[in-house]
C-alpha positions in Angstrom: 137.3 117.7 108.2 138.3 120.7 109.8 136.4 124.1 108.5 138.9 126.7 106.8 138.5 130.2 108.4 137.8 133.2 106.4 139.7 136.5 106.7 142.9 138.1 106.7 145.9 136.6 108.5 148.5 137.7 110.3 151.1 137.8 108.2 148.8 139.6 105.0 148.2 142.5 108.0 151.4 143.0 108.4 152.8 143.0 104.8 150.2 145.9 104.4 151.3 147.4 107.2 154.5 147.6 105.7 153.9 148.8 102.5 151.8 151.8 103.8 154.7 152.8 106.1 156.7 152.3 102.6 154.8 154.5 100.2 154.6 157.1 103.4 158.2 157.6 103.5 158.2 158.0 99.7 155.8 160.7 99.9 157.0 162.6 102.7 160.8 162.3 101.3 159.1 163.8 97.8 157.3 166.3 99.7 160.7 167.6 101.8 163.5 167.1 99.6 161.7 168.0 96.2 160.7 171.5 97.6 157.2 171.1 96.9 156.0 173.6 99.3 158.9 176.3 98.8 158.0 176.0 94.9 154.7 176.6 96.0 155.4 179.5 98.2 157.9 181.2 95.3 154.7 181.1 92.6 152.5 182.5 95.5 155.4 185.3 95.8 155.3 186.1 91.9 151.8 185.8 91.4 151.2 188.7 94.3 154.2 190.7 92.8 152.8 190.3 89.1 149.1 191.4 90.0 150.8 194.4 92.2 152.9 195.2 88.9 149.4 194.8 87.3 147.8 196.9 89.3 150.3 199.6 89.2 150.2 200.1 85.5 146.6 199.7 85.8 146.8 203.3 88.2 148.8 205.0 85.3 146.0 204.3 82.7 143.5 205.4 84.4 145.5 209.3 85.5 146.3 209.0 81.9 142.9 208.5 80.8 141.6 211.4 83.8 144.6 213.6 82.0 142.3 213.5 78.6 139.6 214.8 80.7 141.0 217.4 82.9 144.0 219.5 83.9 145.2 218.8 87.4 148.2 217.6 86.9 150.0 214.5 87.2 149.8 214.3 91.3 146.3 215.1 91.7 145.9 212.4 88.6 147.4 209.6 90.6 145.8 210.8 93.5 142.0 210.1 91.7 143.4 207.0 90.4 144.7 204.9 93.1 141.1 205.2 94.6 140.0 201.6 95.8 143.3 200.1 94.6 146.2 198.9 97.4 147.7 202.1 96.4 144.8 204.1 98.2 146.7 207.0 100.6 150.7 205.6 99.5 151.1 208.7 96.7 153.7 211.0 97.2 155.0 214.0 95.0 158.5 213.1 94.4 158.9 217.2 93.2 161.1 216.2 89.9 158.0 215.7 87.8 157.6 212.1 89.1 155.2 210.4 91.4 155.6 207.3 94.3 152.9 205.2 94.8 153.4 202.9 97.4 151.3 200.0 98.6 150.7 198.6 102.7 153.4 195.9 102.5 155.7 199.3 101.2 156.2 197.9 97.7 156.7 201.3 95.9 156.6 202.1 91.9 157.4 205.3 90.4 155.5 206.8 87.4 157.0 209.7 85.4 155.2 212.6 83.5 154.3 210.3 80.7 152.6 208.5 83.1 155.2 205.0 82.5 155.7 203.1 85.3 158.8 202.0 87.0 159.6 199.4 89.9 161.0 200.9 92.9 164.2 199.0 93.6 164.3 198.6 97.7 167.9 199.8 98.7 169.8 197.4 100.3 170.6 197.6 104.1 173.7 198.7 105.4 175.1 195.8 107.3 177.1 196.9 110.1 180.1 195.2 112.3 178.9 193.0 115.0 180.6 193.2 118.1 180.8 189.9 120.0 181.7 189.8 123.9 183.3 187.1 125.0 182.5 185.2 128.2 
């Protein structure tokens, strides 16, 4: 009688095979097409704009809190305030009773007498004709 061998064959090998190269393509398709990683990179975008926001108002409480205390002014206020913040050295006197603090990447928020905050809008750039030479 002849003595069966034990282990995989051939054929089971190659059926795996298959199937991994299967489920791969499914996953990389999901990865791709869904926009997994651009989702992720739009709630890495918000969460840094919401704990700048954050921050920001955070600045205004505190010159609004130093205004109890003292009588500087609203400049030299914000100027205590945005000690140790991103803010740090981005404060600028906007001379109509406002101030513009503005943060390394140049996000900028404005915060008025009453020490409310505002967001900055960034102006849009002026696109201008391109000229093309032809060859």
């Amino acid at each position: 009688m002849l003595k069966r061998e034990k282990g995989i064959t051939l054929i089971a090998l190659v059926i795996t095979i298959i199937v991994m190269i299967i489920l791969a393509a499914v996953v990389i398709s999901i990865i791709m097409n869904g926009g997994l990683f651009k989702q992720a990179n739009d709630a890495k975008e918000a969460q840094e704009k919401a704990t700048l926001d954050e921050q920001a108002e955070m600045v205004a409480a505190t010159a609004r809190i130093t205004k109890e205390s003292n009588d500087k002014g609203l400049f030299l206020n914000i100027q205590e305030a945005v000690k140790g913040t991103p803010f740090e050295g981005g404060v600028t006197d906007n001379g109509d009773g406002t101030v513009t603090i503005k943060d390394s990447t140049g996000k900028e928020y404005i915060i008025d007498s009453n020490y409310n905050v505002s967001d900055k809008k960034p102006e849009e750039p002026i696109l201008k004709g391109s000229s093309s030479e032809s060859l």
